[in-house]
C-alpha positions as CSV (number, residue, x, y, z in Angstrom):
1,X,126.3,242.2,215.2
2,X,125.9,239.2,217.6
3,X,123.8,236.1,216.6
4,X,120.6,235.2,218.1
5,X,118.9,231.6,218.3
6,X,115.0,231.5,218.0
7,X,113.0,228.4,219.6
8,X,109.4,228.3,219.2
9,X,107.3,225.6,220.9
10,X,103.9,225.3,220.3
11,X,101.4,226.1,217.6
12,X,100.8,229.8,218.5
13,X,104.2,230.2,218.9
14,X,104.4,229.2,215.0
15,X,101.7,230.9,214.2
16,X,103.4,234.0,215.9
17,X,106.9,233.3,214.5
18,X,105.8,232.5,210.9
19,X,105.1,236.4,211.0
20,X,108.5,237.2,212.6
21,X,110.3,235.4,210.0
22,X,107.9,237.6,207.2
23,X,109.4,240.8,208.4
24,X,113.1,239.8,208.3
25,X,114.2,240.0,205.0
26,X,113.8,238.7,201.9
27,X,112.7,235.6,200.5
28,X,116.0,233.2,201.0
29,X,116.2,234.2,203.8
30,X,117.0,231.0,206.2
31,X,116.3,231.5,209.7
32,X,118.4,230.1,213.1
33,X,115.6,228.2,214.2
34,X,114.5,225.4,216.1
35,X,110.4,225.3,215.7
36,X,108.9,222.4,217.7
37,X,105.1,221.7,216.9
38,X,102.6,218.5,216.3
39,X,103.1,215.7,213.8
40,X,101.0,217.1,210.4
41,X,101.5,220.6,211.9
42,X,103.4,221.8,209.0
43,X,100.6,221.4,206.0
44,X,101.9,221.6,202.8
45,X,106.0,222.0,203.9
46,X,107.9,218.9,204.3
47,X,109.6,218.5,207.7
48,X,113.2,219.0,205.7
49,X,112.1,222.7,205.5
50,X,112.4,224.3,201.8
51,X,116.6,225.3,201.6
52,X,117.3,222.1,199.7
53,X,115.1,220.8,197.5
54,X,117.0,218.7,195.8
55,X,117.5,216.2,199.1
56,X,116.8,212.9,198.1
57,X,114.5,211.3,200.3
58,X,112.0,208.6,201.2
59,X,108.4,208.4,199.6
60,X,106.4,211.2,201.2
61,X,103.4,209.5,200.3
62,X,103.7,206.5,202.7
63,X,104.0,206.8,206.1
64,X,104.2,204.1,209.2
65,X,101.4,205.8,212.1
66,X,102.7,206.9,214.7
67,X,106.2,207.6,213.7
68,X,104.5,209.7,210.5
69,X,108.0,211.3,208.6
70,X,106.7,214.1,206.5
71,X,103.7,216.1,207.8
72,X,102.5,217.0,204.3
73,X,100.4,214.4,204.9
74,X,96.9,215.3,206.4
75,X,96.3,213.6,209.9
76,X,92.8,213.6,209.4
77,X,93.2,211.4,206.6
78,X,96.6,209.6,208.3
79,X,94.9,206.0,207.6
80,X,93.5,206.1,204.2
81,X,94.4,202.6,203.5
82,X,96.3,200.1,205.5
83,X,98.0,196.9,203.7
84,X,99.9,194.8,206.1
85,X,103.6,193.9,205.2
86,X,104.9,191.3,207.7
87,X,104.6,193.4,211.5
88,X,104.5,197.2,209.6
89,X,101.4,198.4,209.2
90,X,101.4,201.0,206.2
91,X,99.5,204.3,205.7
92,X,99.0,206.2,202.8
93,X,97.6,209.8,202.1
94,X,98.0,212.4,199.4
95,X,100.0,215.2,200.3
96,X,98.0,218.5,201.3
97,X,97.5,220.9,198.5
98,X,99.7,224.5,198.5
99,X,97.3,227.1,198.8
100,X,97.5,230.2,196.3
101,X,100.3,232.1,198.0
102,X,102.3,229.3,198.5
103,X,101.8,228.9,194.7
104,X,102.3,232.4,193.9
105,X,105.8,231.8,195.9
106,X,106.6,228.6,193.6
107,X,106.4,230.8,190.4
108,X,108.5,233.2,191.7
109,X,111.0,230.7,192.2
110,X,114.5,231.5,189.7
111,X,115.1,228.1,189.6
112,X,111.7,227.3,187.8
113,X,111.6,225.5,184.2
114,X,111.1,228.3,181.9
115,X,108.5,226.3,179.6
116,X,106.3,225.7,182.5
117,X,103.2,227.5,182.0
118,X,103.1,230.8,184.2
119,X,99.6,231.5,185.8
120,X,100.1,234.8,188.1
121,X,97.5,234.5,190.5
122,X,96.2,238.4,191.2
123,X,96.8,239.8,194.8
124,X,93.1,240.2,195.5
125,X,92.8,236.4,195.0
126,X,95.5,235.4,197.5
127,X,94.7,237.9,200.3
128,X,91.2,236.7,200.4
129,X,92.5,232.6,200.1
130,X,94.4,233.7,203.3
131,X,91.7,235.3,204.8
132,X,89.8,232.3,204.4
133,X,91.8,229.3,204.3
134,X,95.1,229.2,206.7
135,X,94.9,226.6,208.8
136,X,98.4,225.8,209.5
137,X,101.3,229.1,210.6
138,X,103.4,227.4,207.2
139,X,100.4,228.4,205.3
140,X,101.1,232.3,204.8
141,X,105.6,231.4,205.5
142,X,107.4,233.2,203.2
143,X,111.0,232.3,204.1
144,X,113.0,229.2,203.8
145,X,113.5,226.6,206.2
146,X,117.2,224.7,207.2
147,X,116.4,220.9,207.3
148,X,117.6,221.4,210.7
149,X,114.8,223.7,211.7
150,X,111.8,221.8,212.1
151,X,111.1,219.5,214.4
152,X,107.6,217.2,214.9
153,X,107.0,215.5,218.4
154,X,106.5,211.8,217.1
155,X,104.6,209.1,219.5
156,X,100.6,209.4,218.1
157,X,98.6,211.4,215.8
158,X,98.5,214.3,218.4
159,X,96.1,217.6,218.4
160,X,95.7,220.5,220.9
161,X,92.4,218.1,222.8
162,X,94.6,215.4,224.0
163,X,98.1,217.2,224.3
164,X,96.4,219.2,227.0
165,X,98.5,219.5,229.9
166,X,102.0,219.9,231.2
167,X,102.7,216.1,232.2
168,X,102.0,214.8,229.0
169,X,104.5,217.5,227.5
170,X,107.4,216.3,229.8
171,X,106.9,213.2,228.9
172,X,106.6,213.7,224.9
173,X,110.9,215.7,225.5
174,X,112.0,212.6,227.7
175,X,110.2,209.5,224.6
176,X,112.9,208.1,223.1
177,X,115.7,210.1,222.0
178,X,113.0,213.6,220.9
179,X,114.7,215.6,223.8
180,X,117.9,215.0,222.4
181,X,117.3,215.4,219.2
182,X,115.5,218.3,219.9
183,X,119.2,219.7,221.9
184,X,121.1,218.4,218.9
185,X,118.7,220.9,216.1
186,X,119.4,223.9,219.3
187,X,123.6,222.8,219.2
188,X,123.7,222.8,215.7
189,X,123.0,226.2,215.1
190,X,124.8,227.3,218.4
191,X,127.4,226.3,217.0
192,X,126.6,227.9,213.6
193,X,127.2,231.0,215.3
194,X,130.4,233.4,215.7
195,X,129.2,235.3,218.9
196,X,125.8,234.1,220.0
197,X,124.3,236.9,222.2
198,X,121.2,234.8,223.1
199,X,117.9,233.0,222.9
200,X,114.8,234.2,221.5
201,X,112.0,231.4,222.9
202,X,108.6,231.5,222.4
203,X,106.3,228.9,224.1
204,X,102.6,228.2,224.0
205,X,101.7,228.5,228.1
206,X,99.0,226.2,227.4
207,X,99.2,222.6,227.0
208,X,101.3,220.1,227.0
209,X,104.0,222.3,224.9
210,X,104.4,224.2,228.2
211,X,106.1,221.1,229.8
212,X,107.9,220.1,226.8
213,X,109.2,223.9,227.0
214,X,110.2,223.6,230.6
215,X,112.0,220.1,230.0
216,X,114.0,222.1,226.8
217,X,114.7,225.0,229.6
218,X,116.1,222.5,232.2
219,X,118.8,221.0,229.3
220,X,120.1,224.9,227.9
221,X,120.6,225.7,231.2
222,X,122.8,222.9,231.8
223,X,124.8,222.9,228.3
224,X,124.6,226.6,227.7
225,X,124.4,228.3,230.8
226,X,126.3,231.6,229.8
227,X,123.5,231.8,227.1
228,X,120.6,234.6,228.3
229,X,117.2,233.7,227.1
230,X,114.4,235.7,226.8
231,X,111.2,233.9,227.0
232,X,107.6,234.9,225.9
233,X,105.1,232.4,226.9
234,X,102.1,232.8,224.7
235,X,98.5,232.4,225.2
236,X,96.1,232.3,222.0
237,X,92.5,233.7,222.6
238,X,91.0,230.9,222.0
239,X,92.8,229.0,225.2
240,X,90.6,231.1,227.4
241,X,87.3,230.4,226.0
242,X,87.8,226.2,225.7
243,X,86.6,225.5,229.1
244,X,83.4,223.5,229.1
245,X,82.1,223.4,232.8
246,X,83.4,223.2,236.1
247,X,86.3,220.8,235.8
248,X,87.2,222.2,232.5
249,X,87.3,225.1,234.2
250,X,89.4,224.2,236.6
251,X,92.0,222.5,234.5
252,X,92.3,225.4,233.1
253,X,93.1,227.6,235.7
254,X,95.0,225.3,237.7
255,X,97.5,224.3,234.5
256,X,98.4,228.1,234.1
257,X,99.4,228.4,237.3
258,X,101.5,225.3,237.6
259,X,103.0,226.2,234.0
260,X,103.6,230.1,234.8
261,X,105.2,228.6,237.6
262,X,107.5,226.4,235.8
263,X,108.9,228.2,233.6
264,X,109.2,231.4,235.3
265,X,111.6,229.5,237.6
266,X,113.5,228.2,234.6
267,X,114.0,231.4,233.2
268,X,116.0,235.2,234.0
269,X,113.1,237.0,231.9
270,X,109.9,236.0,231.2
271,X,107.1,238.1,229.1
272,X,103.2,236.9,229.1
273,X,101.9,237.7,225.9
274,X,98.4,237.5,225.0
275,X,94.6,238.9,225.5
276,X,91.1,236.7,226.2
277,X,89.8,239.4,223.3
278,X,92.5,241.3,221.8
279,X,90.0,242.3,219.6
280,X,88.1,244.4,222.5
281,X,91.4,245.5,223.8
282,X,92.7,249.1,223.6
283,X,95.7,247.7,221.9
284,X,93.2,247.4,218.8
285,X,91.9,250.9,218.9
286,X,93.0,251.3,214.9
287,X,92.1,247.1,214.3
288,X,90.2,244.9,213.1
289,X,90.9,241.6,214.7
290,X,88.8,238.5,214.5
291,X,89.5,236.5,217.5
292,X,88.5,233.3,216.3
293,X,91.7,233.3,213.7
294,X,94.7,232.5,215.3
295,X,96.3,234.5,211.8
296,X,95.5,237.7,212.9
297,X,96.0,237.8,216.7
298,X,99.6,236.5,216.1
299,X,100.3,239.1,213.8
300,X,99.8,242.0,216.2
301,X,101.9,239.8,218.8
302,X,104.3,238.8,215.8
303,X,104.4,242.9,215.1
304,X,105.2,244.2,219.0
305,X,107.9,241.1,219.5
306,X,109.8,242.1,216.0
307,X,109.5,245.8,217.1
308,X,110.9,245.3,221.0
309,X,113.7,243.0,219.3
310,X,115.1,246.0,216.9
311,X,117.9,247.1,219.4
312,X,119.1,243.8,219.4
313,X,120.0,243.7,215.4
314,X,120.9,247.4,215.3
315,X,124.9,248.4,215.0
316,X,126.3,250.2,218.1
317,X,127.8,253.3,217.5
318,X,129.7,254.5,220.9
319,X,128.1,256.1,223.9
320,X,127.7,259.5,222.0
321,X,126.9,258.3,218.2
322,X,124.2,258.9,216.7
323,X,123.1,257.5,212.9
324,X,120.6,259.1,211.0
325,X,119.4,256.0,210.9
326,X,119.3,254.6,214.3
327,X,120.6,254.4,217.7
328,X,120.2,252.4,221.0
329,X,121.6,249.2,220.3
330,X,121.3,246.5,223.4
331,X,122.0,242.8,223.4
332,X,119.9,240.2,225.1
333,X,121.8,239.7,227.9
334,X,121.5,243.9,228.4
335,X,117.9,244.0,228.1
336,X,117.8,241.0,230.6
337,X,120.1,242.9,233.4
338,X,118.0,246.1,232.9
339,X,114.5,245.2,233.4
340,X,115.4,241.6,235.6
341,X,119.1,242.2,237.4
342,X,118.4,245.6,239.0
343,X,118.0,245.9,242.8
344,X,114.4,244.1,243.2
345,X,114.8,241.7,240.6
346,X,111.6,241.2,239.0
347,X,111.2,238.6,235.8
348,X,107.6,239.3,235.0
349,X,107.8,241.6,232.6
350,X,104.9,243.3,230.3
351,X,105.1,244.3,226.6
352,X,103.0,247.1,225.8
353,X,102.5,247.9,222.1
354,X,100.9,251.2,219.9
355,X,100.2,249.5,216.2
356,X,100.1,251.9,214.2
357,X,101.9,254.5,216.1
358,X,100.8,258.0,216.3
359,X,102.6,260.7,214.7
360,X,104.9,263.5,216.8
361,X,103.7,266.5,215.1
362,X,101.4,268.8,217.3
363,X,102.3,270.2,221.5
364,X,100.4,267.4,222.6
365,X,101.7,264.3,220.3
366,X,104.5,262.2,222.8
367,X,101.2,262.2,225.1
368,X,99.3,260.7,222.8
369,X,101.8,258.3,221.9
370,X,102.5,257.2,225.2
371,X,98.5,256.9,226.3
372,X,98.5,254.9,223.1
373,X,100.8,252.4,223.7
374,X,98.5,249.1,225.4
375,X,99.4,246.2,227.0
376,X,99.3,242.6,225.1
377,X,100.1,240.9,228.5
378,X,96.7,239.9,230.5
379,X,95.3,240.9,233.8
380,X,97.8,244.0,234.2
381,X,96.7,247.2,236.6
382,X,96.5,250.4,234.7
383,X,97.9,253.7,236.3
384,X,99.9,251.9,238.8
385,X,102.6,254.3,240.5
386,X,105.6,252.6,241.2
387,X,108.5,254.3,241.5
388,X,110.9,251.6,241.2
389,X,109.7,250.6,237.1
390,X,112.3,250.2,234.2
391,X,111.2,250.1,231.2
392,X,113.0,249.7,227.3
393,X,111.3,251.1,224.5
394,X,111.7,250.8,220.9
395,X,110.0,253.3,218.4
396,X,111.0,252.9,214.1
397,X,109.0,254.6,211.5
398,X,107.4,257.2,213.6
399,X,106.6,260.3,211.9
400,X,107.6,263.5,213.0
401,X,107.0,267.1,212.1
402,X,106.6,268.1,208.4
403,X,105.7,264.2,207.8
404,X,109.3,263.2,207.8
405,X,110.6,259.7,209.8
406,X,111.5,261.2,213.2
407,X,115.4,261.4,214.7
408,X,116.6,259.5,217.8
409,X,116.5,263.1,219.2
410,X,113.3,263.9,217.9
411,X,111.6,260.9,219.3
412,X,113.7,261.6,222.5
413,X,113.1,265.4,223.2
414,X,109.7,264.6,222.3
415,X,109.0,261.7,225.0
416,X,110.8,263.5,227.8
417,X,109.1,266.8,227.4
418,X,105.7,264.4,227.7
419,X,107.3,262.8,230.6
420,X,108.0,265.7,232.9
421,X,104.1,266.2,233.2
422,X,103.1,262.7,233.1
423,X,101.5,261.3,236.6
424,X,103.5,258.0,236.6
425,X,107.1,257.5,235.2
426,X,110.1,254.7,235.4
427,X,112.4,255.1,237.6
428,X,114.6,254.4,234.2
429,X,113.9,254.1,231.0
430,X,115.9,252.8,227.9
431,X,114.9,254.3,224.7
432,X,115.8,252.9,221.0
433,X,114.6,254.3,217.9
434,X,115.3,253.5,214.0
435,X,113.9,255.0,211.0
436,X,112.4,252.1,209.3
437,X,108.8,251.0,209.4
438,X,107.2,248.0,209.9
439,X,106.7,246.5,206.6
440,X,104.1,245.1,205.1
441,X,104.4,242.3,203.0
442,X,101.5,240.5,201.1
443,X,100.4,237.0,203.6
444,X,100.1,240.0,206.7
445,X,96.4,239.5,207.3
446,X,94.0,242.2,206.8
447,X,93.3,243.9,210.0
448,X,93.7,247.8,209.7
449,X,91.0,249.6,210.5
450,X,89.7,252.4,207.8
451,X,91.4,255.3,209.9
452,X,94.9,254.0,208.4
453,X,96.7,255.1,205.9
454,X,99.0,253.7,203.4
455,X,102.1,254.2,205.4
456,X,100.4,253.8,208.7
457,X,99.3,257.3,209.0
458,X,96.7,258.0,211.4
459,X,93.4,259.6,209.1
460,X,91.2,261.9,210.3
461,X,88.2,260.3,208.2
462,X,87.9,256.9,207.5
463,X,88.8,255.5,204.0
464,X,85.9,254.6,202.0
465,X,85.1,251.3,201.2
466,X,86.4,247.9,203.2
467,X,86.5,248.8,207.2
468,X,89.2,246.8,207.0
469,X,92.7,247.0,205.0
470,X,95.6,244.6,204.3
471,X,98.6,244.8,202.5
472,X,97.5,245.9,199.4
473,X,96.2,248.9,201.1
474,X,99.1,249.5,203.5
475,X,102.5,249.0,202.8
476,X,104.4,250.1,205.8
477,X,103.2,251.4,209.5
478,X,105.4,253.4,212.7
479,X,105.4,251.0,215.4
480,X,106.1,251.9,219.6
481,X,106.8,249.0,221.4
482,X,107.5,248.8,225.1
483,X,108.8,246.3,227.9
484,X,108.3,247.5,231.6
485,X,109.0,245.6,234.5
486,X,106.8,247.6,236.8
487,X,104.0,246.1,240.1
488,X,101.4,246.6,237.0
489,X,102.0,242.8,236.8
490,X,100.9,242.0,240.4
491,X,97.1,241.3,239.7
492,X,98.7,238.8,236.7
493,X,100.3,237.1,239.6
494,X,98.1,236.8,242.4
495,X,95.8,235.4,240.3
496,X,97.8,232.6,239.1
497,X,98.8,232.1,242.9
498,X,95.6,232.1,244.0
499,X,93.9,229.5,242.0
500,X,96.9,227.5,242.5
501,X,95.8,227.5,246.3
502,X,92.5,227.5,245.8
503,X,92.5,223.9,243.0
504,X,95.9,222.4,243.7
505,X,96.9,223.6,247.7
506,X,94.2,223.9,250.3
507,X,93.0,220.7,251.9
508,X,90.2,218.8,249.6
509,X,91.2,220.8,247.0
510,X,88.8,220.0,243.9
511,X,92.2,220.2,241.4
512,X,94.3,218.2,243.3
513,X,94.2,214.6,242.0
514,X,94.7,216.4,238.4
515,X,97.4,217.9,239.4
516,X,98.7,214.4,240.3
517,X,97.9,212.9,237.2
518,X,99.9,215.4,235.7
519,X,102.8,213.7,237.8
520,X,103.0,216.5,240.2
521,X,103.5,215.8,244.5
522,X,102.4,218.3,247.3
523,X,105.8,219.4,248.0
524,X,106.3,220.6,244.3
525,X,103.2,222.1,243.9
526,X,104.5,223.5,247.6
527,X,107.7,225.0,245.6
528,X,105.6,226.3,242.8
529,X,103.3,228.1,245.0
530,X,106.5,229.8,246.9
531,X,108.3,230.7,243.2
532,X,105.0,232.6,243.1
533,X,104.7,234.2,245.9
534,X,108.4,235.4,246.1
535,X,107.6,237.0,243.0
536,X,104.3,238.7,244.3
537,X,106.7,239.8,247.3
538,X,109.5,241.0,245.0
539,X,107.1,243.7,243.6
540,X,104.6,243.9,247.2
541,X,106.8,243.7,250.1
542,X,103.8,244.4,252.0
543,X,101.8,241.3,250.4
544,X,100.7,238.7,252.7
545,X,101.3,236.6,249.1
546,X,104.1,234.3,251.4
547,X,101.5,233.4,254.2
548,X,101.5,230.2,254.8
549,X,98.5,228.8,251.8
550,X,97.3,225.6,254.4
């Protein structure tokens, strides 16, 4: 099995990867990761990650603002007391208290001094401190970090209010040496690897992190350009619901376009991920999301990316071999060329998601699978014929008939019997399918709805009780994931190109001198707008998307 890198850059991105990494394995496990997020991003983990402990190191107590070296340390309390030594001005804070699960991990720790005293904190206790209390995507991390893994954008005490647009992103990669340093945490573990088969990158599309993201695109490329990447940009619900009046507004709409833009053109494949509500989605038909915590919404997202990434860590058996395990193994670079390198060459791409997934027993059960699985990428078109759509879809854990986890043929028979009645189907379709569930482990947040069972079942009365379960009430769930490269995306696009026209193009523009500030001229807002209408084209020839936007 061939290696994969993961970058994630951003806050959600964490908060969406900190899940990943909790369905991977178990607890020493050490990821290949570069994460990129604000100084004091991190909470209670030192910046040297948790592999080595024994690292000797400076105080972590005392810290020199702006160039702040462990983010233990709270921001908020970054300059507790300042004594002057020479031209260094000193800051000192206590470092940020483990919550219970983090503690629970510590005593589980081998290497623990046996005469310590041993307090188990109880389950119930920890799931609700979660519930309540994460602030930070290290705050419910079960895995170890490499020292090489985590990396903190120095140059101020920065949060999401002021690192608010792309300009300011670019600018935090080229400071100093952070962009190379940045490559150099990427190399190192590139060169880790036997056979790298690509590059998992997650990216908050909001922000300033989208620009850093872009800068971090431009150098791969150029150092590692027979590396595919696969790029989800990210949107937490919360970004849609900041803007406070017109020019907020505006901002808003404008620095999606312009960042959509960018990094589409950066990248072979790029997925949108991310609802204004997920929780008033029909993606949460059998959830119970609250908006508001950026801990649940990235654990549906965290789910459907681990679920669409299966083929890539499954053994390949031949063309004709079948395990009773699994089969349809793809690499990165496959999955790329399927839904991005066939005749029209689309790289919007939308991940559609079923959590739990419905069972196969009954005449009618691949139908309701399929109407069950919902987009997580915004402002797609439902029901949209187009006869030219690929999609790749990856099913493990689903039940089948007599309650048993379903075959690859099962699943198969099943899903093309549905298909030959269905109104709308891909022109091709890539199907992978294990029999292993999505587990469960204890920081997943508790957002089941009462209608699921313990192993993800589908109930046909509610449990009694909480309407809403964790992972002390479920332990596993069958999961359908789906990427489709199909015109569903257009209305995603000609909005973006749209209010790019609208705020940044048209003469007297009300977004143009932002988009100036953000460093950007007329002719490369010019080259974004045309990156987005070829795209609009690719999937409309018929679109008057490449009219001329004066």
């Amino acid at each position: 099995m061939r290696e994969i890198v993961t970058l994630q850059v951003g806050t959600y991105a964490n908060f969406i990867g900190s899940h990943f990494w909790n369905f991977q394995g178990i607890l020493t496990y050490t990821p290949r990761l570069v994460s990129v997020d604000f100084q004091g991003s991190l909470g209670s983990m030192s910046s040297r990650g948790t592999l080595y402990r024994n690292i000797p190191s400076g105080p972590s107590d005392v810290v020199t603002c702006p160039q702040i070296s462990d983010s233990s340390l709270d921001l908020k309390d970054c300059v507790v007391k300042n004594v002057k030594t020479g031209n260094v001005s000193i800051h000192a804070s206590e470092p940020r208290k483990k919550n219970l699960f983090l503690q629970s991990l510590d005593e589980d720790e081998p290497e623990r001094v046996h005469n310590e005293p041993q307090s188990k904190v109880p389950d119930k206790d920890i799931v609700e401190s979660l519930e309540n209390d994460v602030q930070f995507w290290t705050d419910y991390s079960k895995v170890h970090y490499h020292p090489q893994s985590l990396y903190e954008l120095n140059g101020q005490c920065m949060d999401s209010q002021e690192f608010n647009n792309y300009g300011i992103g670019r600018d935090a990669f080229s400071r100093g040496l952070q962009g190379e340093e940045i490559n150099e945490r990427l190399r190192f573990f590139i060169e880790e690897c036997d056979h790298i088969q690509g590059i998992q990158f997650m990216v908050d599309n909001t922000g300033g992190f989208s620009g850093v993201a872009a800068e971090f695109l431009e150098s791969i490329a150029d150092e590692f350009t027979n590396v595919p990447v696969l790029l989800y940009a990210v949107q937490a619900p919360e970004s849609y619901t900041n803007a406070r009046g017109q020019k907020q507004t505006i901002s808003l709409k404008l620095h999606d376009a312009v960042s959509f833009s960018r990094l589409s053109s950066l990248s072979k494949l790029i997925v949108p991920v991310g609802l204004p509500s997920l929780s008033r989605s029909d993606a949460s038909r059998f959830l119970c999301i609250k908006d508001e915590k950026l801990y649940h919404s990235s654990a549906v997202y965290a789910s459907a990316i681990h679920s669409i990434s299966l083929p890539f860590r499954m053994k390949r058996l031949g063309p004709t071999g079948e395990s009773c395990y699994g089969s349809g193994a793809m690499d990165v670079y496959e999955v790329i060329q399927m839904l991005a390198g066939q005749a029209r060459q689309n790289r919007v791409t939308i991940l559609d998601v079923a959590m739990p997934a419905p069972s196969l027993s009954g005449k009618q059960a691949a139908k309701f699978l399929l109407r069950n699985l919902q987009p997580l990428t915004p402002e797609t078109a439902e029901d949209m014929e187009d006869l030219q759509a690929v999609e790749s879809m990856s099913i493990h854990g689903v039940l089948g008939h007599g309650g048993h986890q379903a075959s690859f043929s099962e699943v198969k028979d099943s899903l093309e019997a549905a298909s030959e009645h269905a109104m709308t189907r891909p022109m091709f379709s890539h199907l992978s399918v294990t029999t292993c569930p999505l587990p469960i482990p204890l920081p997943f947040p508790s957002i089941f709805g009462n209608l699921v069972g313990e192993h993800g079942e589908l109930l046909s009365s509610p449990n009694r009780g909480s309407l809403s379960r964790g992972s002390l009430d479920v332990e596993s769930i069958p999961m359908a994931a789906r990427l489709r490269s199909s015109s569903a995306i257009l209305p995603f696009l000609e909005n973006r190109l749209a209010n790019l026209r609208k705020y940044g193009l048209e003469r007297g523009a009300l977004g143009s001198g932002l988009v100036r500030s953000w460093g950007f001229e007329k002719d490369e807002l010019d080259d974004m707008g045309e990156v987005l209408s070829k795209m609009i084209v690719t999937l409309d020839p018929r679109s008057q998307a490449s009219s001329d936007s004066d």
